[in-house]
C-alpha positions as CSV (number, residue, x, y, z in Angstrom):
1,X,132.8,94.9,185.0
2,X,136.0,93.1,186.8
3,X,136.2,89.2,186.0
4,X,136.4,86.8,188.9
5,X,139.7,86.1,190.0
6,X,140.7,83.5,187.6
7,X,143.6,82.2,190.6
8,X,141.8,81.4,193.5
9,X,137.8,80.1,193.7
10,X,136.0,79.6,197.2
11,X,134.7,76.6,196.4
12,X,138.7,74.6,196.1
13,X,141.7,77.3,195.1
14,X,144.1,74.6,194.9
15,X,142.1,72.5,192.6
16,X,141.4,75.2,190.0
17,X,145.7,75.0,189.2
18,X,146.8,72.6,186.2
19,X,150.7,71.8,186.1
20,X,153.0,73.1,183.8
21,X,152.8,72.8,179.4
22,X,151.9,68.7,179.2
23,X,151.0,68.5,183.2
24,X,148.8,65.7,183.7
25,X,146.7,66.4,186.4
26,X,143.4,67.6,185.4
27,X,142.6,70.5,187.7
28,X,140.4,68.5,190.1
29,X,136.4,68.6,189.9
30,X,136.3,72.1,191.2
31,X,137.2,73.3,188.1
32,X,133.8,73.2,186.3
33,X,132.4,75.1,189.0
34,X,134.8,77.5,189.0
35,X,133.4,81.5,190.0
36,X,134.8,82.6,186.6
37,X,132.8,79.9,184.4
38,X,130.0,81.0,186.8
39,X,130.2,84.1,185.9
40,X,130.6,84.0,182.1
41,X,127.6,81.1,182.0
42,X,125.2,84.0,184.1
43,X,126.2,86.1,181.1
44,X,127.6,88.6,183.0
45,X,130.6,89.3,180.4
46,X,131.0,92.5,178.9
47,X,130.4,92.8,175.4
48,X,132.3,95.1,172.5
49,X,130.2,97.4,170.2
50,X,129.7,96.1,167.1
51,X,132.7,96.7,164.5
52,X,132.7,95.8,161.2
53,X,133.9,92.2,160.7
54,X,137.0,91.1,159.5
55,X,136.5,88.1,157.7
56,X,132.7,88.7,155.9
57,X,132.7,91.6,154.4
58,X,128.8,93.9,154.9
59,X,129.0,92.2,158.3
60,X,129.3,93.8,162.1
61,X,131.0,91.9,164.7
62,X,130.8,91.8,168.2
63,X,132.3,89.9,171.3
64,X,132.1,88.7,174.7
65,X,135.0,89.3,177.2
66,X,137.1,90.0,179.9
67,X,141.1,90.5,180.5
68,X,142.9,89.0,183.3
69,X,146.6,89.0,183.9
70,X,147.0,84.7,184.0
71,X,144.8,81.3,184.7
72,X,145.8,77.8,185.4
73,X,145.8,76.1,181.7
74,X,142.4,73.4,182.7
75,X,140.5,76.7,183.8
76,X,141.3,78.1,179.9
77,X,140.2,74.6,178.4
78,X,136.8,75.3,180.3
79,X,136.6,78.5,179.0
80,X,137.2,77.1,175.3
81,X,134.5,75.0,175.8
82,X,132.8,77.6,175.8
83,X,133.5,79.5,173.1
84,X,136.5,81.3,174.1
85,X,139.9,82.1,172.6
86,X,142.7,84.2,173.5
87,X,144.7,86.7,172.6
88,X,147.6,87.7,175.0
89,X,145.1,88.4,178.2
90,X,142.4,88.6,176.5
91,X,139.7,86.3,176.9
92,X,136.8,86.2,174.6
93,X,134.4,84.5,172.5
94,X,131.9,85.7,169.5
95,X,128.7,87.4,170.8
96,X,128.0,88.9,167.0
97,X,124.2,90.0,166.5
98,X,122.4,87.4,164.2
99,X,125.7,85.6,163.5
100,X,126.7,82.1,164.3
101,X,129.7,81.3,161.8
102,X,132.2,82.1,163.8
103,X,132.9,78.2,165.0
104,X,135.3,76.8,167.2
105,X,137.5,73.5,165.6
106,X,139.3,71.1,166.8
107,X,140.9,67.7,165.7
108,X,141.0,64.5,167.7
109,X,144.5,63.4,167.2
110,X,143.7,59.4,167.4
111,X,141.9,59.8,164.3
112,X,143.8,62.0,162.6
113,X,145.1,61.0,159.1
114,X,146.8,63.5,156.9
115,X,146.1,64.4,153.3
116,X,148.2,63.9,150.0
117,X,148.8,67.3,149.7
118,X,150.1,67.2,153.8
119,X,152.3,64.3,153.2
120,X,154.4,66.1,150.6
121,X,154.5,69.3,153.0
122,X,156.4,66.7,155.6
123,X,158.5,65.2,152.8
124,X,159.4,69.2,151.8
125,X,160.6,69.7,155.2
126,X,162.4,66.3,156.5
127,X,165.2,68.3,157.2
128,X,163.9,71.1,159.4
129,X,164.1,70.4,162.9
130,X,161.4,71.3,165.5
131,X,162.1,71.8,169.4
132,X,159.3,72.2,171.6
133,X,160.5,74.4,174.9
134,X,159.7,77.4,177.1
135,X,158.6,80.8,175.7
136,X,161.7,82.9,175.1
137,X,161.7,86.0,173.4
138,X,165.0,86.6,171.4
139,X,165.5,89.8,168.5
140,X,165.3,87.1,166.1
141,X,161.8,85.9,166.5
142,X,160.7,89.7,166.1
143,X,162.2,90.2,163.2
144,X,160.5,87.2,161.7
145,X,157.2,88.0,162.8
146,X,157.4,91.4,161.2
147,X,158.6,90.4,157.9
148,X,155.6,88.0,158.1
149,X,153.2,90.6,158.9
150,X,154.3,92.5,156.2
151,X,154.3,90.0,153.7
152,X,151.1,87.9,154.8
153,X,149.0,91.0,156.2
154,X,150.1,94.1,154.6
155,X,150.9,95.5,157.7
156,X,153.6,98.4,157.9
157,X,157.4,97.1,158.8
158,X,157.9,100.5,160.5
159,X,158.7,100.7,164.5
160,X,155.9,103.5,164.8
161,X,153.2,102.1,163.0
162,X,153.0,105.0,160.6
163,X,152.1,102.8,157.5
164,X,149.4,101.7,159.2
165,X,150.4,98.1,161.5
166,X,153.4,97.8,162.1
167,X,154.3,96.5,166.4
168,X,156.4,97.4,168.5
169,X,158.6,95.5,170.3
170,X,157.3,95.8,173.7
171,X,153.9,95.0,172.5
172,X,154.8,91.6,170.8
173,X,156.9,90.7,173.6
174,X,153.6,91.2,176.1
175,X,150.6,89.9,173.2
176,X,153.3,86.7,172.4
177,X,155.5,86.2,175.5
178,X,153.5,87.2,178.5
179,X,153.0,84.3,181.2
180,X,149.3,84.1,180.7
181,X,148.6,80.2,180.7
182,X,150.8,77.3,180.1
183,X,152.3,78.0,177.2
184,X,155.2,76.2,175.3
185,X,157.2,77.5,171.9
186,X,157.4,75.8,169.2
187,X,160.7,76.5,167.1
188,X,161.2,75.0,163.2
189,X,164.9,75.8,162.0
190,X,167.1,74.9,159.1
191,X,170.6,74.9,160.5
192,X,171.1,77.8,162.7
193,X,168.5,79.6,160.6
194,X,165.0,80.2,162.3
195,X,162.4,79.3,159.8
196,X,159.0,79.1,161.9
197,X,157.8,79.8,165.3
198,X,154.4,78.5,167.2
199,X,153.3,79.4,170.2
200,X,150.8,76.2,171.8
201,X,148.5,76.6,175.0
202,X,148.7,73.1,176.8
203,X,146.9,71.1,179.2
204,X,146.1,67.6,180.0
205,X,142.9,68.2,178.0
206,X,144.0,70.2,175.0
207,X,146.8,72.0,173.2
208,X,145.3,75.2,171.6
209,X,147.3,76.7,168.9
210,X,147.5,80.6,169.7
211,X,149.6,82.0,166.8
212,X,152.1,80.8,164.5
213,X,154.3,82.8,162.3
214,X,157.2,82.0,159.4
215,X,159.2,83.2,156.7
216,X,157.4,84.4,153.8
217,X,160.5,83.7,151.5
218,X,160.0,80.0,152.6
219,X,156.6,79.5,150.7
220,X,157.4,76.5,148.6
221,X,158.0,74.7,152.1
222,X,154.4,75.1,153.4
223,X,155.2,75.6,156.9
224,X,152.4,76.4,157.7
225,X,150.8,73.1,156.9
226,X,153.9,71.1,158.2
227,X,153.5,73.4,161.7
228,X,150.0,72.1,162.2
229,X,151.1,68.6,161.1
230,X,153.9,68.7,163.8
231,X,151.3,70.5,166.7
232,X,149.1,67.8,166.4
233,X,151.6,64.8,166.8
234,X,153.3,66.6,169.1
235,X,150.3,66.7,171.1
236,X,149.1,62.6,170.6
237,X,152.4,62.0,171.8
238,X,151.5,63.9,174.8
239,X,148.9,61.3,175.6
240,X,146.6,64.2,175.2
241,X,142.9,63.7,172.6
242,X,143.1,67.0,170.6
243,X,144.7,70.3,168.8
244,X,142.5,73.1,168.7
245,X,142.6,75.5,165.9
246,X,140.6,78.7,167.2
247,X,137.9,79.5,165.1
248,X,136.6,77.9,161.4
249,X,134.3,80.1,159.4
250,X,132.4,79.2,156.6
251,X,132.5,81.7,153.6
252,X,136.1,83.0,154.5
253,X,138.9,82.2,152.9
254,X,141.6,82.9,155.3
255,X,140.0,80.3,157.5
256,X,138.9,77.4,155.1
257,X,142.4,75.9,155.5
258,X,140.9,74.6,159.4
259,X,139.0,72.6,157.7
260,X,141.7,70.6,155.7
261,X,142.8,68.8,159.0
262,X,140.2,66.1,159.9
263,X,138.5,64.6,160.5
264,X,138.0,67.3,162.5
265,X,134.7,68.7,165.3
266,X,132.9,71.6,165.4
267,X,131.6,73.0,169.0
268,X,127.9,74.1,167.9
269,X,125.0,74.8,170.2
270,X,127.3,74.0,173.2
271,X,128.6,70.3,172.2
272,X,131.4,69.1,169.8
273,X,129.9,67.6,166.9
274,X,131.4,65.2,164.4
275,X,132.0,67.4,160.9
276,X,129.4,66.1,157.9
């Protein structure tokens, strides 16, 4: 089944287009109605076979979804209330049989007051410097990436995938780089030494964090932590009310760190709700 084009609506085409990363006009009222979200609220969005879940083990998973080659950044934050993530152009959101724990997060950045434990990862890495800029590819970042798939994942560093993971260069390039929404980069070095790289989906509603990678020799810095601290200033300085962090589920433990950011809101039954 072929998704609605996500470029051009009957209803308003021009008012379905945010700006650029941090633009601040808010896609007109159009948006809401747009035929895509009409679409995916009739139900009408394809969904996978079940597959065994990655996170709970004994469990099946199954989503909802669509692929589209790009959409304006408000008509993504419509979709992610909704549900919806993405990875490269793929749109989707959870649709698992008997299942609900798969939870979108997010943390309103007003209200936002870090940890002990966060503090010291921004004391550990006063003298990294982050620049926030367009999307460039470069040999460097890919190199990176796999020696932090290998390390974090397991996942093969050969070209070919023959132990079983490893990425090629043309497919990080289009799952990482591709023009999909409005995306910026978000690059932590030491030096001229590249340390940490983001990758933030941004509109005048939301920045979205879509994947982040670092060195895996770096561990005593916690980037990680300090890259989530950074996002979510970044993004109360853009005047904008919150960082989303994809998906929080309970019972796995890749995930629980989501939840360390808060206070934070879960989107259940269809409405962001205050965490207990």
């Amino acid at each position: 089944m072929v998704a609605p084009d996500p470029e051009h609506d009957d209803a308003d085409a021009a008012d379905t287009h945010g700006g650029g990363p941090g633009a601040r006009n808010p896609g007109g009222a159009h948006t809401a109605e747009h035929a895509l979200l009409r679409w995916v609220d009739a139900g009408e969005c394809p969904r996978s076979e079940p597959y065994a879940c990655p996170y709970l083990p004994g469990r099946m998973a199954r989503q909802r979804g669509f692929r589209v080659a790009g959409m304006p950044g408000e008509l993504y934050h419509e979709l992610m209330e909704r549900g919806f993530r993405r990875s490269g152009d793929v749109f989707y959101a959870m649709a698992c049989d008997g299942c609900q724990l798969c939870v979108p997060i997010r943390v309103p950045v007003a209200t936002f007051a870090p940890s002990k434990s966060q503090r010291r990862a921004l004391r550990k890495n006063e003298d990294v410097t982050v620049q926030v800029g367009t999307p460039t590819f470069t040999p460097e970042k890919f190199a990176l990436y796999r020696r932090y798939l290998a390390e974090q994942h397991g996942r093969g560093d050969d070209a070919d995938g023959a132990n079983g993971g490893g990425e090629r260069e043309d497919e990080f390039r289009a799952s990482m780089y591709g023009a999909v929404v409005d995306t910026v980069e978000v690059t932590y070095t030491l030096g001229d030494r590249l340390l940490a790289v983001s990758l933030l989906d941004v509109c005048s509603r939301s920045v979205s964090a879509v994947y982040h990678f670092y060195d895996p020799g770096e561990g005593a810095r916690s980037l990680g932590v300090f890259s989530v601290l950074m996002e979510i200033e970044y993004t109360r300085q853009l005047g904008v009310p919150h960082y989303y962090l994809g998906y929080w589920i309970e019972g796995a433990k890749t995930m629980q760190y989501k939840a360390n950011y808060g206070p934070h809101e879960l989107l259940r039954a269809g409405r962001w709700q205050p965490a207990n």
